[in-house]
N, C-alpha and C positions, 0 to 999 in steps of 0.2 A: 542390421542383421535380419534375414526375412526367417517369419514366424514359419515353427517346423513341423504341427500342429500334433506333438506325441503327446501320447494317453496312455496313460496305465489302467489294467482292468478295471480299477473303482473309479476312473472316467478323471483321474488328478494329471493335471498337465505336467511334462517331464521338462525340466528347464535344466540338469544338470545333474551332478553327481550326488548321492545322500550314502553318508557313512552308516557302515551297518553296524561299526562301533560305537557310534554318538549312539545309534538308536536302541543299542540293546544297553550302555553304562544308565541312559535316561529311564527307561522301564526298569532296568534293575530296581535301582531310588526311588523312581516315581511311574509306578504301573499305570500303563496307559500313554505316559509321553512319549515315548518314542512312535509310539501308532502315532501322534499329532504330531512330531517334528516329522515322520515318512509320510503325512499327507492326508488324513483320516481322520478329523477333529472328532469328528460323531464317534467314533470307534472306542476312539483314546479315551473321550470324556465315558461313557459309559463303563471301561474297563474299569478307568480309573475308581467313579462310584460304585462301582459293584466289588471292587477289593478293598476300600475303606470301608463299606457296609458288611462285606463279610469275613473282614479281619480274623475276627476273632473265632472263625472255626475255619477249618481245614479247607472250605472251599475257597477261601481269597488267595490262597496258594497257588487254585487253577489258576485262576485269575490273572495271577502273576506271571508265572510260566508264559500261559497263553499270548499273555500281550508282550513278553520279550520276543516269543517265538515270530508273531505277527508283523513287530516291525523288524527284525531280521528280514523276514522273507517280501515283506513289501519294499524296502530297501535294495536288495538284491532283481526284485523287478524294474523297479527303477533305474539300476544302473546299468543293465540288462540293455533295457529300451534305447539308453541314455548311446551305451556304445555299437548299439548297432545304428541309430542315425549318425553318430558321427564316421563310423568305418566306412556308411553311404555315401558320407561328403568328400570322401579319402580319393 
């Protein structure tokens, strides 16, 4: 299979489809993972310590939100990208 060499804006190579389900039940549970299963290690890990550090008051809340919202929408760039090279190869 020749290399198809797609990029998503934070420069993460698109090999396939990423569920925008997986990514947002994962950050529900665990804020910050679904940024890392949609491609963002740095992202994820930093959400993630800044929600367990600031738990305990109202802003690990942002936190939370923020990082379901993120990998939703990084998710949906992904699969984005995903089916316009394949509608290419159509």
């Amino acid at each position: 299979m020749a290399e198809n060499n797609l990029t998503t804006s934070w420069g993460k190579p698109v090999t396939g489809e990423k569920s925008t389900f997986i990514a947002l039940l994962l950050s529900f549970f665990l804020p910050g993972v679904g940024i890392i299963y949609a491609g963002r290690v740095g992202l994820g890990v930093v959400i993630l310590i800044l929600t367990v550090l600031l738990a305990a008051v109202f802003v690990g809340i942002i936190f939370w939100i923020y990082g379901m919202y993120k990998a939703y929408k990084m998710c949906v760039e992904n699969n984005r990208i995903w089916a316009d090279y394949l509608a290419s190869r159509a």
